[in-house]
C-alpha positions in Angstrom: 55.1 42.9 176.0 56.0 45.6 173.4 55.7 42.9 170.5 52.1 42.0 171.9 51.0 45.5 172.2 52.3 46.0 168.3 50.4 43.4 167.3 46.9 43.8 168.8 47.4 47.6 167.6 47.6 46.1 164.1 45.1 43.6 164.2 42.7 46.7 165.9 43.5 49.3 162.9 42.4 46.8 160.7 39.8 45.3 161.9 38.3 49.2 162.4 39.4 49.6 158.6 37.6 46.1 157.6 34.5 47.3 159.5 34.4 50.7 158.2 35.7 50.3 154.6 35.6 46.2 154.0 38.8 46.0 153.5 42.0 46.2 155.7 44.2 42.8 155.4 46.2 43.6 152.7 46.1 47.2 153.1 46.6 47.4 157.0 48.7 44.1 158.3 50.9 43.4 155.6 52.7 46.3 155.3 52.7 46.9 159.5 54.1 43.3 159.6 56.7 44.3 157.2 57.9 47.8 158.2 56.7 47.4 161.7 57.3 43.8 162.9 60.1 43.5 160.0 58.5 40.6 159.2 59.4 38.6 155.7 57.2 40.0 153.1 56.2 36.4 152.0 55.2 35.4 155.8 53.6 38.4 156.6 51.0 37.9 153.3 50.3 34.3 155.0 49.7 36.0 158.4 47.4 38.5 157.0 45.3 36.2 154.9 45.3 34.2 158.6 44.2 36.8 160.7 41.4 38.4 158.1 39.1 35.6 158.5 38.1 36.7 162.0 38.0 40.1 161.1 35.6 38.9 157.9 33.2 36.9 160.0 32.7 39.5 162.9 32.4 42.5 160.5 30.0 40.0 158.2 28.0 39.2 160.9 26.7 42.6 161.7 26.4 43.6 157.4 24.4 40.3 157.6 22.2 41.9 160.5 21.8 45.2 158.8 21.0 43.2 155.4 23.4 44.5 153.6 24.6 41.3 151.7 23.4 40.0 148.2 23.6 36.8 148.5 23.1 35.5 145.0 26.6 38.2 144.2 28.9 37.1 147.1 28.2 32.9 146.9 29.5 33.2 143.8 32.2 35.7 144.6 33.4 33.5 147.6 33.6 30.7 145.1 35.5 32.6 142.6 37.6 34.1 145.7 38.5 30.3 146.6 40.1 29.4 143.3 41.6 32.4 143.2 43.0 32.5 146.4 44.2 29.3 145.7 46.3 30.0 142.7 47.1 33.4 144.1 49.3 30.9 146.8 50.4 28.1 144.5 52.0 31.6 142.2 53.2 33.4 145.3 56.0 31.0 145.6 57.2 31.2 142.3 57.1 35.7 142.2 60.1 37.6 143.3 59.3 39.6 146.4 60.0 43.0 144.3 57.6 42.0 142.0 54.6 41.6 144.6 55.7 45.4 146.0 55.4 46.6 142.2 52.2 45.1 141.4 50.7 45.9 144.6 51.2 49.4 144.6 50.0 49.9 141.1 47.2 47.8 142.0 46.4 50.2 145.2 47.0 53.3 143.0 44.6 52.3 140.4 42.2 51.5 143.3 42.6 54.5 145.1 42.4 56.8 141.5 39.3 54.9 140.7 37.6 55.8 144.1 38.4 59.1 144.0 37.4 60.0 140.3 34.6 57.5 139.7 
């Protein structure tokens, strides 16, 4: 029961975070699968791309109501997002786990300097 109530607390931090900011799967579940769950780092970046699609749709669904989406922008996002999502999985395989942590956290640094000085 302790496992489930881990798990719905995850998925509910970052679903808030993905309503509020747009963002929360990478940020939010994969590292609370991995230091929390002690899930593999690997798996847990599979489970997290899983669960953000509901989290996607309900949060899109009420920026859609609120017309807050450019259309003409995020078609061609998405389709950029596909390819790249899908040779972002075919490379996974092939990086060494340390790597991923490394290149993440410079990626979220630079993201988080960015937002704070821009």
């Amino acid at each position: 029961m302790k496992n489930i109530v881990q798990k719905v607390i995850i998925g509910l931090f970052a679903g808030i975070v993905s309503g509020l900011f747009s963002t929360g799967g990478g940020m939010i579940i994969v590292p609370a699968l991995i230091y929390w769950l002690n899930m593999e780092d690997k798996k847990a970046r599979g489970t997290s791309i899983f669960c953000i699609l509901p989290m996607v749709v309900t949060s899109g669904i009420f920026y859609y109501q609120s017309n807050y989406i450019d259309w003409n922008i995020s078609i061609l996002c998405a389709i950029g997002g596909m390819i790249g999502g899908y040779i972002g999985a075919k490379v996974l395989k092939k990086i060494p786990v340390q790597y991923l942590k490394i290149v993440f956290t410079i990626f979220l640094l630079y993201a988080s300097y960015k937002m704070i000085f821009r």
